[in-house]
C-alpha positions as CSV (number, residue, x, y, z in Angstrom):
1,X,63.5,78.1,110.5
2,X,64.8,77.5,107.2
3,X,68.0,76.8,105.6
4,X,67.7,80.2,103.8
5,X,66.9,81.9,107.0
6,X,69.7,80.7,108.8
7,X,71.8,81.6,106.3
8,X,70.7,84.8,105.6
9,X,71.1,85.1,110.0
10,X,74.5,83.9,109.7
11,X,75.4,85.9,106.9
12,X,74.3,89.4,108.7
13,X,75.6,88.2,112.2
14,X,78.8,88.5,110.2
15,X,78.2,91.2,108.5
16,X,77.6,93.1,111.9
17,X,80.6,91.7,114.0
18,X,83.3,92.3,110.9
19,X,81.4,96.0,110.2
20,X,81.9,96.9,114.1
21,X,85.3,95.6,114.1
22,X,86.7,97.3,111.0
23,X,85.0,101.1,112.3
24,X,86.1,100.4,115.9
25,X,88.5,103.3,116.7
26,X,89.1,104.3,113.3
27,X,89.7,107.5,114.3
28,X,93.3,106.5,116.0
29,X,96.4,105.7,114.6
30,X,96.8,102.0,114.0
31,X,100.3,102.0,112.5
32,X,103.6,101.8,114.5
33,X,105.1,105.3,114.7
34,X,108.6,104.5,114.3
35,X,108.5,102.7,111.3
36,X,111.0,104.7,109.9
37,X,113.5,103.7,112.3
38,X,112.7,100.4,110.9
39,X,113.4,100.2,107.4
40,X,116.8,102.4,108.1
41,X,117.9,99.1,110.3
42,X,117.0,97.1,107.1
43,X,119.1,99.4,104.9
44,X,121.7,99.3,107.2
45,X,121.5,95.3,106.9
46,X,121.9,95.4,103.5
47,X,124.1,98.2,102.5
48,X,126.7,97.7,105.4
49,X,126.1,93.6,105.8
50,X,125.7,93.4,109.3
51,X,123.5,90.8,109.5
52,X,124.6,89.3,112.9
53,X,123.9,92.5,114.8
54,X,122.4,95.1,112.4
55,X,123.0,98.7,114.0
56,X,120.9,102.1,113.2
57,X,123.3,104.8,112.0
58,X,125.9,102.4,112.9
59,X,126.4,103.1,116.7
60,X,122.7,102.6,118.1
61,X,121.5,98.5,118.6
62,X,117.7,98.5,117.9
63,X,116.0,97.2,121.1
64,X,113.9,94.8,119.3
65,X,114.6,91.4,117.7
66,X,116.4,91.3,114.3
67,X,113.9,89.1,112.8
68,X,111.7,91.5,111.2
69,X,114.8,93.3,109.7
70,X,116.2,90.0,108.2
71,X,113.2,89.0,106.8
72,X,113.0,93.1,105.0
73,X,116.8,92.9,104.3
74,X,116.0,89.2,102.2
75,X,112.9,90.9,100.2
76,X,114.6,94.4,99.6
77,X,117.4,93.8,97.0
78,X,114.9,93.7,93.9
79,X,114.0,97.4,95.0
80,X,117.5,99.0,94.8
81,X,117.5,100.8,91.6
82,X,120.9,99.6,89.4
């Protein structure tokens, strides 16, 4: 076998595998449904400044860690329109 050959194998071996893993169950939802939920804990974060224990609608504790809101609360400031 030649280099070419085994390139070209390699090549559509990939191919395949990243072709059957991008159409695999395409037809279900892969996004989190309560993202929503989400970015109102973010707002929350940085319109109300509760960083240490950032609250929904400012009675309900989200059930997950605040790590992913921090790390929205840091990046959203540019967006808020002046």
């Amino acid at each position: 076998m030649t280099e070419l050959q085994r390139t070209q194998r390699t090549v559509a071996g990939l191919l395949l595998v990243c072709g059957r893993l991008y159409f695999w169950n395409i037809g279900q939802i892969l996004f989190y449904n309560y993202e929503a939920e989400d970015a109102f804990t973010v707002w929350e974060i940085v319109n109300g400044g509760s960083w240490i224990l950032p609250l929904r609608n400012r009675a309900e504790i989200p059930l997950k860690s605040p790590l992913f809101p921090w790390l929205g609360a840091v990046d959203f400031p540019p967006f808020i329109p002046q």
